[in-house]
NUNUBA-817795 format. One record per residue (C-alpha): residue number from 1; x, z, y. Coordinates in Angstrom, 1 decimal. Layout:
NUNUBA-817795
(pt NUM, (X, Z, Y))
...
***
This chain:
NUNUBA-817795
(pt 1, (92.3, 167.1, -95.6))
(pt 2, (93.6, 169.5, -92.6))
(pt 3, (97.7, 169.7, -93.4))
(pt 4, (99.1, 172.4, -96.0))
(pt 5, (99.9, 176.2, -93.8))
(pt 6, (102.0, 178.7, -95.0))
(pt 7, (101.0, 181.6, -94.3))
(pt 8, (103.7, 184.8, -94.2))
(pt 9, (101.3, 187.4, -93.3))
(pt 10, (101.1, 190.8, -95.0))
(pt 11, (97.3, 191.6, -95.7))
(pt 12, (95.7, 195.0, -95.7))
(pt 13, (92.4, 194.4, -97.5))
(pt 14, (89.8, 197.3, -96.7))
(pt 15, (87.2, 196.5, -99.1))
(pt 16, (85.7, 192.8, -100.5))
(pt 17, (82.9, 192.1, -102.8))
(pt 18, (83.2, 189.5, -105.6))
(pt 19, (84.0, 186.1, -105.0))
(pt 20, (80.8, 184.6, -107.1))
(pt 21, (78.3, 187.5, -108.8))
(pt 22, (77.9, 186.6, -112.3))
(pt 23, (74.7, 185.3, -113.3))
(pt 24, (74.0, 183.8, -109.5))
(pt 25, (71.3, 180.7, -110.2))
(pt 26, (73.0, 178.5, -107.4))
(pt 27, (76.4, 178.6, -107.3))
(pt 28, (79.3, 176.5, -105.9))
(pt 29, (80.8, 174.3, -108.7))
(pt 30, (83.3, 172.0, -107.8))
(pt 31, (85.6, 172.2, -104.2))
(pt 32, (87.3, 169.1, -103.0))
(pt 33, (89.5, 169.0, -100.0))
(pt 34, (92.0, 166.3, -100.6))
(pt 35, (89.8, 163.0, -99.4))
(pt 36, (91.4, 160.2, -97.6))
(pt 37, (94.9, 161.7, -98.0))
(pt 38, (97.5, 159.9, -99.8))
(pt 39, (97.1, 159.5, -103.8))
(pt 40, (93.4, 160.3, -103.2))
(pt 41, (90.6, 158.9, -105.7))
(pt 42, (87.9, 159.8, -102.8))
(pt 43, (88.0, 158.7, -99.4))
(pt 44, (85.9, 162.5, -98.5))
(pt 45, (86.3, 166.0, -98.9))
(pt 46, (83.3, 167.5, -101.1))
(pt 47, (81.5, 170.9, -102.0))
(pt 48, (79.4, 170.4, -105.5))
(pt 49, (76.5, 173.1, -106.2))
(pt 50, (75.0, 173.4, -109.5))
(pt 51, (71.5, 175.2, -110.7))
(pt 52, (72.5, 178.1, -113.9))
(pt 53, (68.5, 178.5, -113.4))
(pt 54, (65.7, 176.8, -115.2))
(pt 55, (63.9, 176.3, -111.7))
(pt 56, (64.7, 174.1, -109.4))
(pt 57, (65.2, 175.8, -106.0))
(pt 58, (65.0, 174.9, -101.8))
(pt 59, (67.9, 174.9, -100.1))
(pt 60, (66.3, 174.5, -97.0))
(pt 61, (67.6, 176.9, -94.4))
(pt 62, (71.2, 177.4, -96.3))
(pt 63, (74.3, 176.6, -95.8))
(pt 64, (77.8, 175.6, -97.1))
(pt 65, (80.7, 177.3, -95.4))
(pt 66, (84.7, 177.0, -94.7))
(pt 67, (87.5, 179.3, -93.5))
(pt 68, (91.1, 178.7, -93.7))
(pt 69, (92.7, 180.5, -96.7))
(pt 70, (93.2, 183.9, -94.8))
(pt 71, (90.7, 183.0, -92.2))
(pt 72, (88.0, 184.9, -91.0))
(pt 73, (86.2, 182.5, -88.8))
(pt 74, (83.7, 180.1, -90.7))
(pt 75, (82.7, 176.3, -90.2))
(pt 76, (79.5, 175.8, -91.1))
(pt 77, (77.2, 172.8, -92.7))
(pt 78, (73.3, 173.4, -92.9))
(pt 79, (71.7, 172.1, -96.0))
(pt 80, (68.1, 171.0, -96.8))
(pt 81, (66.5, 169.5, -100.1))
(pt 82, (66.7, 170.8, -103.4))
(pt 83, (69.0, 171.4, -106.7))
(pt 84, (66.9, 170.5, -109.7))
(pt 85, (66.8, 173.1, -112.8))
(pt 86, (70.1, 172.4, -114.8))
(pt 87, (71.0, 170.0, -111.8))
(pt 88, (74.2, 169.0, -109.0))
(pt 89, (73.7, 168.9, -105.6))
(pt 90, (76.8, 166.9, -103.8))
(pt 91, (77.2, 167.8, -100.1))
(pt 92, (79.8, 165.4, -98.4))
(pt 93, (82.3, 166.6, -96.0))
(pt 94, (84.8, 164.9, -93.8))
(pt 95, (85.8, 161.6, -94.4))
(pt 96, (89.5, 161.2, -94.2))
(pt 97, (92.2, 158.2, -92.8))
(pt 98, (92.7, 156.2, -96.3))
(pt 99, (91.0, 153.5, -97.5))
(pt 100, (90.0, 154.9, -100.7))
(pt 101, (86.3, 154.5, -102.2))
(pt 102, (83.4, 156.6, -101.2))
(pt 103, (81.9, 159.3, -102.8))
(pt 104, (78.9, 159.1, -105.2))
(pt 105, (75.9, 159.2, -103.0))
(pt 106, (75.5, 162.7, -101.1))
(pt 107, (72.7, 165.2, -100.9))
(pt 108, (73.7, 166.3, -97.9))
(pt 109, (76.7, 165.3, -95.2))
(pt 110, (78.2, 167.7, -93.3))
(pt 111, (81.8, 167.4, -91.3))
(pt 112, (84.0, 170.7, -92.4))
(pt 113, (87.5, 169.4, -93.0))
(pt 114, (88.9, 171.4, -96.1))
(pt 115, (92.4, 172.6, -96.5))
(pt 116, (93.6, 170.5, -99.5))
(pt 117, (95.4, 172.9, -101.2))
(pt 118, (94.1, 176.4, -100.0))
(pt 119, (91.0, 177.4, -98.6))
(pt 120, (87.4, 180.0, -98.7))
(pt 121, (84.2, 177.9, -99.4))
(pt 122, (81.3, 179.9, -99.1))
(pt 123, (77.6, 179.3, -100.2))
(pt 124, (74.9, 181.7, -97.9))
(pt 125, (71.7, 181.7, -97.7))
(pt 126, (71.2, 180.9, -93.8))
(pt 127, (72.6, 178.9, -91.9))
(pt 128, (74.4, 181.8, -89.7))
(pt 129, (78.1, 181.6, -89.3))
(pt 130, (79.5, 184.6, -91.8))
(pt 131, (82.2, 186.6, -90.4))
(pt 132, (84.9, 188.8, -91.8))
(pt 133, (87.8, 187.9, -94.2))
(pt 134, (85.4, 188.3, -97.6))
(pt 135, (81.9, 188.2, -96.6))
(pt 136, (78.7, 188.9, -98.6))
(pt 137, (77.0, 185.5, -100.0))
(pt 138, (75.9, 183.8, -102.5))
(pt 139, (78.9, 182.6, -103.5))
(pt 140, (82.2, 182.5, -102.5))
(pt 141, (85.5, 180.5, -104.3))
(pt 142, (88.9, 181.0, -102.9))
(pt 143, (91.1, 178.6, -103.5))
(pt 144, (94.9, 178.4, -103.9))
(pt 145, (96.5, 181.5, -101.5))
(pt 146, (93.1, 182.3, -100.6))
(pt 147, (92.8, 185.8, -99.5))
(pt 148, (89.5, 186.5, -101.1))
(pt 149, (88.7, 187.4, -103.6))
(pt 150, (90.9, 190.6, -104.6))
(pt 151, (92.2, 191.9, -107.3))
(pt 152, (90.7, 192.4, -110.5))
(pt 153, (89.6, 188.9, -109.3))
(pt 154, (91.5, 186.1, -107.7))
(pt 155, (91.3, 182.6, -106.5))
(pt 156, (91.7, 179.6, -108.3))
(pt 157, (95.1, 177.7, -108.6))
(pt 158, (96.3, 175.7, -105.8))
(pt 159, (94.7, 172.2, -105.0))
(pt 160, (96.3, 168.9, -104.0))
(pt 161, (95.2, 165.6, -103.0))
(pt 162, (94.6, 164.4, -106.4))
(pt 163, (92.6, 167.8, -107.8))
(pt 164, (89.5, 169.6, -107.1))
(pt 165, (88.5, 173.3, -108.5))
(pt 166, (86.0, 172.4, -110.9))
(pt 167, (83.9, 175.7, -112.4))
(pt 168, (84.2, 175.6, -116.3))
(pt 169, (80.8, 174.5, -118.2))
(pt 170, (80.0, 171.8, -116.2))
(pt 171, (79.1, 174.9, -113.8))
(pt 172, (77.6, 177.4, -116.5))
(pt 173, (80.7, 179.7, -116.2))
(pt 174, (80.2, 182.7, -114.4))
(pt 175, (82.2, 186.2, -114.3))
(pt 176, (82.9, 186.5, -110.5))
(pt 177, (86.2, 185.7, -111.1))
(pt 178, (87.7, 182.0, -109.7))
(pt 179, (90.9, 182.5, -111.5))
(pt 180, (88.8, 182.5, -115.0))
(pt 181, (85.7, 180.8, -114.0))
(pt 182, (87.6, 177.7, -112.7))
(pt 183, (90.3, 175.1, -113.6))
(pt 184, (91.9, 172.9, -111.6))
(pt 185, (91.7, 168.9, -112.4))
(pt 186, (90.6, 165.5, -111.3))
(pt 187, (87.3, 165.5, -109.0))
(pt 188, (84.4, 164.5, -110.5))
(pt 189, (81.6, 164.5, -107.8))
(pt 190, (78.0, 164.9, -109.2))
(pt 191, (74.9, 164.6, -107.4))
(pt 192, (71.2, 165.2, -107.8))
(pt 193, (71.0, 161.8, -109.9))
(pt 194, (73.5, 163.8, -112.8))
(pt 195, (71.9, 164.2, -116.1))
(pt 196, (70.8, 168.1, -116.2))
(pt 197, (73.1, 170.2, -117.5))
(pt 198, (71.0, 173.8, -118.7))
(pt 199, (73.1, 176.8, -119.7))
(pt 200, (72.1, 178.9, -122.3))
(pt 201, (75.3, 181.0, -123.2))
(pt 202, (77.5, 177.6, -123.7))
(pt 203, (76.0, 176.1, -126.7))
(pt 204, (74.0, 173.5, -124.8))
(pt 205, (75.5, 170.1, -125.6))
(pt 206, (77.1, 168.8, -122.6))
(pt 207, (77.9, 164.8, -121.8))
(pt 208, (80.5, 162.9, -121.2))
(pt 209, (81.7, 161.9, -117.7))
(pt 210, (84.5, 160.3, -115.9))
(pt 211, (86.6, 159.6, -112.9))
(pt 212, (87.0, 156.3, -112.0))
(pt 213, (90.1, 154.8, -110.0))
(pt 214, (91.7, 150.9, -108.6))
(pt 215, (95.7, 151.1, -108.4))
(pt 216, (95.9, 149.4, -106.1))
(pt 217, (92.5, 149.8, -104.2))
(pt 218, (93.1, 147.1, -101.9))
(pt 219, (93.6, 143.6, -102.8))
(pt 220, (93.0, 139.9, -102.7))
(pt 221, (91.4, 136.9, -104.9))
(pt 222, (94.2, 136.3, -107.5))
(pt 223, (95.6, 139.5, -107.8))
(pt 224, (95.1, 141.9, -110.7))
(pt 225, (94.5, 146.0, -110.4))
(pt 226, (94.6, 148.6, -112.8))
(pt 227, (91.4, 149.8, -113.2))
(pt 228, (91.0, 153.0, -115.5))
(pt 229, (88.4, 155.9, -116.0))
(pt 230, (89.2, 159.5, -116.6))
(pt 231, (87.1, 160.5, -119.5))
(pt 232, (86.3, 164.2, -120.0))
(pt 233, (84.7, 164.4, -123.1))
(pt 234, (81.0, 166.1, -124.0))
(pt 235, (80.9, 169.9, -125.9))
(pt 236, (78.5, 171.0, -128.3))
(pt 237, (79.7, 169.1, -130.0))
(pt 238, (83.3, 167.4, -128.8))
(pt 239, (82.2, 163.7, -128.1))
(pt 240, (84.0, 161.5, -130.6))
(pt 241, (84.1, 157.5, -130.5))
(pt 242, (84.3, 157.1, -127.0))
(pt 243, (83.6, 153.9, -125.8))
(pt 244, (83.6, 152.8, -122.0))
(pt 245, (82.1, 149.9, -120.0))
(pt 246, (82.5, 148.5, -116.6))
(pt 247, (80.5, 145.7, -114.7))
(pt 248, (83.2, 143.2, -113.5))
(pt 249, (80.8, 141.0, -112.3))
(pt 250, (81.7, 141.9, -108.0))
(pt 251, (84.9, 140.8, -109.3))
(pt 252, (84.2, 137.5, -111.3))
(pt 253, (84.2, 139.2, -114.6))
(pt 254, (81.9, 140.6, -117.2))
(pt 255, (79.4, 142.4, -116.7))
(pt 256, (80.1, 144.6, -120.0))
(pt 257, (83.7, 144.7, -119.9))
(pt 258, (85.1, 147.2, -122.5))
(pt 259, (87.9, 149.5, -121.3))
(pt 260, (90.9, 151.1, -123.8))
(pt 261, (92.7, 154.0, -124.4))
(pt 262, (95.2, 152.3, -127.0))
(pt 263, (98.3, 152.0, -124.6))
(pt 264, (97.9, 148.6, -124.3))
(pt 265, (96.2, 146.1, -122.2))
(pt 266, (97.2, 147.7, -119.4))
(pt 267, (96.9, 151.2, -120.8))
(pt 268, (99.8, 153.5, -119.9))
(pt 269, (99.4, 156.4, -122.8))
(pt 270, (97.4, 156.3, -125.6))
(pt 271, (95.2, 158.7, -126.4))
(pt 272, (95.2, 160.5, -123.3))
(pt 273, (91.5, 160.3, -122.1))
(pt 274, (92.9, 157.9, -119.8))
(pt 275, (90.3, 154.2, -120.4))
(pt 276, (92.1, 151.5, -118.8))
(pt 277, (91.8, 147.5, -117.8))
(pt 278, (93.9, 145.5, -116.1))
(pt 279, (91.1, 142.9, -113.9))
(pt 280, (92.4, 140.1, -112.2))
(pt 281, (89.8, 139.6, -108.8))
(pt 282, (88.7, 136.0, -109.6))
(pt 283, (89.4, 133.1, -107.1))
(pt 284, (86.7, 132.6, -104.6))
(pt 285, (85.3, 136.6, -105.1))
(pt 286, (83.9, 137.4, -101.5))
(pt 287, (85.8, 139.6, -99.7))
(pt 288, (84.3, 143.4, -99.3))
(pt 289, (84.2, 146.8, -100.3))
(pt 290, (83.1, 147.4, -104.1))
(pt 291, (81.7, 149.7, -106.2))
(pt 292, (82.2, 148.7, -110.0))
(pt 293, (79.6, 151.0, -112.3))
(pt 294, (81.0, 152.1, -115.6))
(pt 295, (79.2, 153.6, -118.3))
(pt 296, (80.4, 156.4, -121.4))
(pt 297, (78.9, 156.5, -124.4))
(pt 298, (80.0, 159.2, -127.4))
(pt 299, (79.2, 158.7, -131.6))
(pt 300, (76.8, 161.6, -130.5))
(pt 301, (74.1, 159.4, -128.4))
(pt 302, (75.1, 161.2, -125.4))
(pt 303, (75.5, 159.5, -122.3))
(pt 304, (77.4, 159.3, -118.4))
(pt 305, (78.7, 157.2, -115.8))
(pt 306, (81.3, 157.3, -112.9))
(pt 307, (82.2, 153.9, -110.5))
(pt 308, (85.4, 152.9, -109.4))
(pt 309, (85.9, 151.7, -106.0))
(pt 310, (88.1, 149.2, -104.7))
(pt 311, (87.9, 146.5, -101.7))
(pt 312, (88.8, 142.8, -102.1))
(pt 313, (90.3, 141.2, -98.6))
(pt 314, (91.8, 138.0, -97.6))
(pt 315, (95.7, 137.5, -98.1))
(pt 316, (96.9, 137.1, -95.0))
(pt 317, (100.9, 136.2, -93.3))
(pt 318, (102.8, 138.8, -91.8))
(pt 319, (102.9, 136.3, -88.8))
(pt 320, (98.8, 136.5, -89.0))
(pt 321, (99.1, 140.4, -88.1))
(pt 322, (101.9, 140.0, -85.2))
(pt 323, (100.1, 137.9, -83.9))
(pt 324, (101.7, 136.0, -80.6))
(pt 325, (100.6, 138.8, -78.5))
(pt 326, (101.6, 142.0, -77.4))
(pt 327, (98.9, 143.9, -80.3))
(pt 328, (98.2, 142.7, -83.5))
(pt 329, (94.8, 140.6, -83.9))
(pt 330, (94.2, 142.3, -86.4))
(pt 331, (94.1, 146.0, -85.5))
(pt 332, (92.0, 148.5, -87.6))
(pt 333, (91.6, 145.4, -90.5))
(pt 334, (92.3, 146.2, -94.4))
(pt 335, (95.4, 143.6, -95.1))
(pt 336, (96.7, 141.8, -98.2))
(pt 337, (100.5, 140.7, -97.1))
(pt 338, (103.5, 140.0, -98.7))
(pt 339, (107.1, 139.7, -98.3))
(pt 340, (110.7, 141.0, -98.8))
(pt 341, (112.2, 143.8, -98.0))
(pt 342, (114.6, 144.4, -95.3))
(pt 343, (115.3, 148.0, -94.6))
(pt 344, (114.5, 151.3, -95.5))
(pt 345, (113.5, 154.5, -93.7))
(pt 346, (112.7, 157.6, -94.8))
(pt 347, (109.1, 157.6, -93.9))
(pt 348, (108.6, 153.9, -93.7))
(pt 349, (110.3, 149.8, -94.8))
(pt 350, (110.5, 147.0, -93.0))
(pt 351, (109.0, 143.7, -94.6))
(pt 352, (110.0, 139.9, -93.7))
(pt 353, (108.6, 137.0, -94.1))
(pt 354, (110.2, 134.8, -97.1))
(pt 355, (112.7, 131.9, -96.3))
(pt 356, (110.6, 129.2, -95.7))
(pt 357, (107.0, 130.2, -95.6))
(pt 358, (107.1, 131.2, -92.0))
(pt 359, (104.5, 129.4, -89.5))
(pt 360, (107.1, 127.7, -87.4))
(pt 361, (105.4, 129.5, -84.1))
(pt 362, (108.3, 131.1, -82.2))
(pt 363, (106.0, 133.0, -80.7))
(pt 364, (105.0, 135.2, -83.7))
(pt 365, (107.2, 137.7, -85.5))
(pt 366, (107.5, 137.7, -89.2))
(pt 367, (108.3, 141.0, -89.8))
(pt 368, (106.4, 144.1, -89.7))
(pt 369, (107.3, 148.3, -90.2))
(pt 370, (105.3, 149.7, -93.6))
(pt 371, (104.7, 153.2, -92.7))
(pt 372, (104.4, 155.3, -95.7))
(pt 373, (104.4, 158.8, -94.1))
(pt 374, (107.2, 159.9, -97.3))
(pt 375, (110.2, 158.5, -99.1))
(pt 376, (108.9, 154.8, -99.8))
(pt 377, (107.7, 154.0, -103.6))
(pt 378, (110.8, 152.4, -105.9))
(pt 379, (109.1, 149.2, -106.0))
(pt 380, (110.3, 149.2, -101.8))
(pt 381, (113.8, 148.4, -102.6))
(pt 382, (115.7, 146.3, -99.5))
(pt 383, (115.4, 142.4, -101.8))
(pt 384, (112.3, 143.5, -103.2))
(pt 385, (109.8, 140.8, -103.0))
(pt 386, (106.3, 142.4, -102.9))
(pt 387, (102.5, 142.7, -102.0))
(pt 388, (101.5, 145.6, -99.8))
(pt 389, (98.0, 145.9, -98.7))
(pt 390, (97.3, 148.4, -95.9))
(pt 391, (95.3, 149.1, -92.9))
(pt 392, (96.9, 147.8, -89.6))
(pt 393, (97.3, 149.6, -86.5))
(pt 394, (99.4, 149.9, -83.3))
(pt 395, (101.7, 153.2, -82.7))
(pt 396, (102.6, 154.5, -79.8))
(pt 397, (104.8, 157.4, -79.7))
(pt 398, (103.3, 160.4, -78.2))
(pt 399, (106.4, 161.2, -76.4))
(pt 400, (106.4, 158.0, -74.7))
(pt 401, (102.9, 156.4, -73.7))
(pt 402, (104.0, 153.7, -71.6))
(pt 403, (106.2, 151.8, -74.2))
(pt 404, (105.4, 149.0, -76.0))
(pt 405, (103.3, 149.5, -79.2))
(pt 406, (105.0, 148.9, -82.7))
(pt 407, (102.5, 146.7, -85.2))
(pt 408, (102.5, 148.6, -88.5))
(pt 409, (100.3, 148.9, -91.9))
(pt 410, (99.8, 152.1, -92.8))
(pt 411, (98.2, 153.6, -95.7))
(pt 412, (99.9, 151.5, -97.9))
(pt 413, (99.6, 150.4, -101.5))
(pt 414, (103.0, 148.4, -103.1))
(pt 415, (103.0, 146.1, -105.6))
(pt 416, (106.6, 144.7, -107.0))
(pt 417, (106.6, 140.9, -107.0))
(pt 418, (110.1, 139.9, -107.9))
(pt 419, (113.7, 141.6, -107.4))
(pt 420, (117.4, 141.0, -106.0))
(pt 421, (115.6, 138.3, -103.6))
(pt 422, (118.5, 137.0, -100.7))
(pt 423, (117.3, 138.4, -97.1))
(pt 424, (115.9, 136.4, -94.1))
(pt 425, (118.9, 135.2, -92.3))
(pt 426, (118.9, 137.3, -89.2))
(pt 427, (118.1, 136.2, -85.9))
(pt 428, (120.9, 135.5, -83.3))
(pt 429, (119.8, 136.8, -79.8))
(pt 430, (121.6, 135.4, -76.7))
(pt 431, (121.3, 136.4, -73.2))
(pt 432, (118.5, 134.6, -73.0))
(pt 433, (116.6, 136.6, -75.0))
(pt 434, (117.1, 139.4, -73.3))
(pt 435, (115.2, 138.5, -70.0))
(pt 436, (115.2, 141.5, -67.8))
(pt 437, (111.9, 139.6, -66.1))
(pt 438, (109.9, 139.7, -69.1))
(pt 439, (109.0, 142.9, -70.6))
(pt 440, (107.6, 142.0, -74.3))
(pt 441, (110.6, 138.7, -73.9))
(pt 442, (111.2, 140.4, -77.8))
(pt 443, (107.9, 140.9, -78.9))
(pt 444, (108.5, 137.6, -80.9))
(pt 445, (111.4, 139.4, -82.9))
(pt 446, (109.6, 142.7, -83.6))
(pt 447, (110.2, 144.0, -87.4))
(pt 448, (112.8, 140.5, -88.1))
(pt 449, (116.6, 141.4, -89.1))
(pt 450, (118.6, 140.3, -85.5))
(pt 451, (122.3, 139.6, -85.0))
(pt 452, (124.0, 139.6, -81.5))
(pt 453, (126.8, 137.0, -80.6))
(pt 454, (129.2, 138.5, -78.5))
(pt 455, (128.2, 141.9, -77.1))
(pt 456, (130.3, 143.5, -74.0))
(pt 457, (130.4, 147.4, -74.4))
(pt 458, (129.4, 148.9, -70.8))
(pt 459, (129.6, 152.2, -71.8))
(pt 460, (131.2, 154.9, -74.4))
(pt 461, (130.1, 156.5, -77.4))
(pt 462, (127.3, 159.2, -76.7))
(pt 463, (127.5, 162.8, -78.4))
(pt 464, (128.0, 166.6, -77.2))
(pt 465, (130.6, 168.9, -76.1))
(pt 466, (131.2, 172.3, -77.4))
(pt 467, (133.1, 173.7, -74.6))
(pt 468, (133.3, 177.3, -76.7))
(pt 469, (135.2, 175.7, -79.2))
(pt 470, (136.7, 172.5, -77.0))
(pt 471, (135.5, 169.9, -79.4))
(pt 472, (133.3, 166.6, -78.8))
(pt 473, (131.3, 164.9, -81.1))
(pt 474, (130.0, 161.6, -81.2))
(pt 475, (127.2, 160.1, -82.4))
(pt 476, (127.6, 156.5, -83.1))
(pt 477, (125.5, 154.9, -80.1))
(pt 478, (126.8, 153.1, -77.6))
(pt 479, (125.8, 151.1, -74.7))
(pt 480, (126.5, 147.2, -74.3))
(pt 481, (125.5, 143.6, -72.9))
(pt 482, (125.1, 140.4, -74.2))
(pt 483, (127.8, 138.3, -72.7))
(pt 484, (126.3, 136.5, -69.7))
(pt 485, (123.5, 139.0, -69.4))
(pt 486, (123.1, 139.8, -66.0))
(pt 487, (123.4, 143.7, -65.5))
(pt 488, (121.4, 144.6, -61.9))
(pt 489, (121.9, 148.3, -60.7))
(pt 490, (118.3, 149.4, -59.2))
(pt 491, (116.6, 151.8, -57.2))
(pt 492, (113.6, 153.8, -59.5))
(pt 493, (110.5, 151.8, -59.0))
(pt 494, (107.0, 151.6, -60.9))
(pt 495, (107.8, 150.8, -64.4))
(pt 496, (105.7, 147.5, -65.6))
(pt 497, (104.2, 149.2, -68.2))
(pt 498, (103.3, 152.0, -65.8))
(pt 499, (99.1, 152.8, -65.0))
(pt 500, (99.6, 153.7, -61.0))
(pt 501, (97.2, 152.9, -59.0))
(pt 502, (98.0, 151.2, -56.3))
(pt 503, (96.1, 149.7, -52.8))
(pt 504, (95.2, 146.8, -51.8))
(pt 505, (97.6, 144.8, -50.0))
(pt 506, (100.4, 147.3, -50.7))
(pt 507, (103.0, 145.1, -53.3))
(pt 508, (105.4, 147.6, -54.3))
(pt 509, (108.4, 146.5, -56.4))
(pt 510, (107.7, 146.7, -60.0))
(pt 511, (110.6, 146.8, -62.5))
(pt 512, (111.2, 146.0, -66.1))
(pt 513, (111.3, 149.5, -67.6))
***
């Protein structure tokens, strides 16, 4: 989850053993480092270990380890318990800031936050922090630009928030290579509980498993979500007849509901491994997180399972989350909202309330900022009518503490209701409005489209002068008035918003900011 680096470093590599020795009995089969980001199926980063032995053995008194892809300092999680013969052993990582669904349950938890897209992960046999650039252990898998291992071996490709190195075989593959031993596809996090999988030279039959996802993950009674399974199929031989189940029954449905991979019903592309359903959360479904088992079945009697994840919340008005304070009610709560949009940013979109399905409460804005941290999804078009569900906060920018904080969902998912829909009419502020007394006097008004009536320019166009070249520029802002607005000229005093201490008795003048 830590942030992409680019490294332009030229690297003088003395000596380095192999990245995983062939024919290792525990060895690191699946790396993970994308959880919680955006696009994410898993709300956690992950490290997957898998037995090649036909004993199980203690972990107690190892360790998992992380360094940065050309890192030589290593973060390290201590394990205990043990990885059955033929058997997974999951070890959680850190949790990241989406909303996404949990992982399967862990082994073992640690809190090393993994580079998403290039990294070391290391598997030793204590606990001690390694050291160096490629160190000895049990096993080590670079990832992406990954320093380690060297040539004739090499990482594996580069991750992203949506992929996880997966060793080939269900973890059976081993030359000491990443490159060949690994490929790079969804994350499919196993644990203890996994049917065994024994190696013996990659004839053993293998099952059937699966990813399972909600588009969108966060939703309310009424609505309907995509719900589809990733199906990689069982070897030895290929699984045929695939059929998939889910238990609906968290969401008012059935408790054997088949999925398809037809390209219908919901079903983007058929044929593509891809089982899908479209599930509409039933009215009156309690509102929570769920975790909706699904089970695979193949013509060869083999069996597997995966869950999909989603949360059901109550739909609530963008008025609800303003609030008529300062701060949202509703901060750190998983939203269901809708509206129309007004305006489009390049990180983020406004959304308004609908003509006539506002509360009436002057005192309550009914618009609100979506911050989508990139270019907002199509379905955000300015007249777009649509659902966004989200986690609500309050930002402050860092550069300025003691402003005001702006109400915003983040994390969002979008869902196009309706197009070419009219805009709120925008509000007309007066002079009135802008009360030099009252601080938050437009806290009512945050996120709505606003008009001024007649505005009285007090000052010129801001910009630069490039006195080398004796040219100005300007930029486009200005500085005005609403008419009648009174305009006092004051000394610098404690800003409202300011934390100063100040003594008893001593009444300083405080001004509006």
């Amino acid at each position: 989850m830590r942030p992409t680096r680019l490294h332009a470093l030229l690297l003088s590599v003395v000596f380095a053993l192999p990245a995983a020795p062939a024919g290792a009995q525990v060895v690191i089969s699946q790396v993970y480092g994308g959880g919680g980001n955006t696009g994410a199926p898993f709300k956690s980063d992950f490290i997957e270990l898998f037995n090649a032995g036909r004993s199980p053995v203690n972990l107690s008194g190892w360790s998992v380890q992380y360094a940065s892809s050309t890192g030589t300092t290593w973060q390290v999680t201590a394990l205990t318990g043990t990885v059955p013969a033929g058997g997974y052993f999951l070890v959680k990582q850190a949790d990241g800031a989406g909303t996404q669904p949990p992982l399967p349950t862990p082994d073992a938890t640690g809190t090393l936050s993994l580079s998403g897209t290039n990294g070391k992960v290391a598997l030793a046999s204590s606990a001690t922090a390694l050291s160096g650039a490629c160190p000895t252990a049990v096993d080590l898998v670079g990832y992406g630009s990954a320093n380690c291992p060297v040539a004739p071996s090499a990482p594996t490709g580069v991750l992203s928030n949506t992929t996880a190195a997966l060793r080939k075989g269900g973890g059976c593959t081993q030359t000491g290579n990443p490159s060949a031993d690994f490929t790079v596809g969804a994350p499919a996090p196993r644990n203890s509980a996994t049917a065994a999988n024994p190696c013996s030279g990659g004839s053993t039959p293998t099952n059937p498993t699966g990813t399972g996802a909600a588009s969108p993950a966060l939703l309310s009674a009424g609505e309907t979500t995509l719900l589809t399974v990733v199906v990689v199929r069982g070897t030895n031989p290929a699984s045929t007849s695939i059929v998939v189940q889910a238990d609906l029954s968290a969401l008012g449905g059935s408790a054997t509901q088949a999925f398809n991979d037809t390209g219908t019903g919901g079903d983007l592309t058929a044929a593509d491994g891809t089982y899908s359903y479209a599930a509409t959360v039933a009215l009156g479904t309690t509102p929570g997180a769920k975790l909706l088992p699904v089970s695979i079945a193949d013509a060869q009697s083999r069996s597997g399972s995966a869950s999909i994840g989603l949360s059901v919340v109550a739909r609530v008005g963008i008025h609800d989350i303003q609030g008529s304070g300062r701060q949202s009610p509703l901060v750190g709560a998983d939203v269901v909202t809708e509206g129309i949009v007004t305006a489009i940013k390049t990180n983020a979109f406004f959304l308004q309330t609908a003509p006539g399905e506002t509360d009436g409460n002057p005192a309550t804005s009914q618009g609100i900022l979506v911050f989508t941290g990139a270019a907002p999804p199509a379905a955000a078009a300015v007249g777009n009518r649509v659902t966004v569900g989200g986690r609500v906060t309050e930002f402050t920018s860092s550069s300025n503490p003691n402003q005001l904080s702006l109400t915003e969902i983040t994390s969002p998912s979008v869902v196009l209701v309706s197009s070419g829909n009219a805009l709120p009419a925008p509000v007309v502020l007066s002079y009135l409005d802008a009360n030099p007394v009252a601080v938050d006097n437009l806290e009512p008004y945050e996120g709505m489209r606003v008009a001024f009536g007649n505005l009285v320019t007090t000052g010129p166009d801001e910009g630069s002068i490039n006195e080398a070249n004796a040219t100005s520029t300007a930029n486009g802002n200005f500085w005005g008035v609403l008419e009648n607005a009174g305009r006092p000229f004051r000394e610098t005093g404690i800003g409202e918003l300011d934390v100063t201490p100040i003594p008893v008795g001593v009444n300083p003048p405080r001004f509006d900011t």
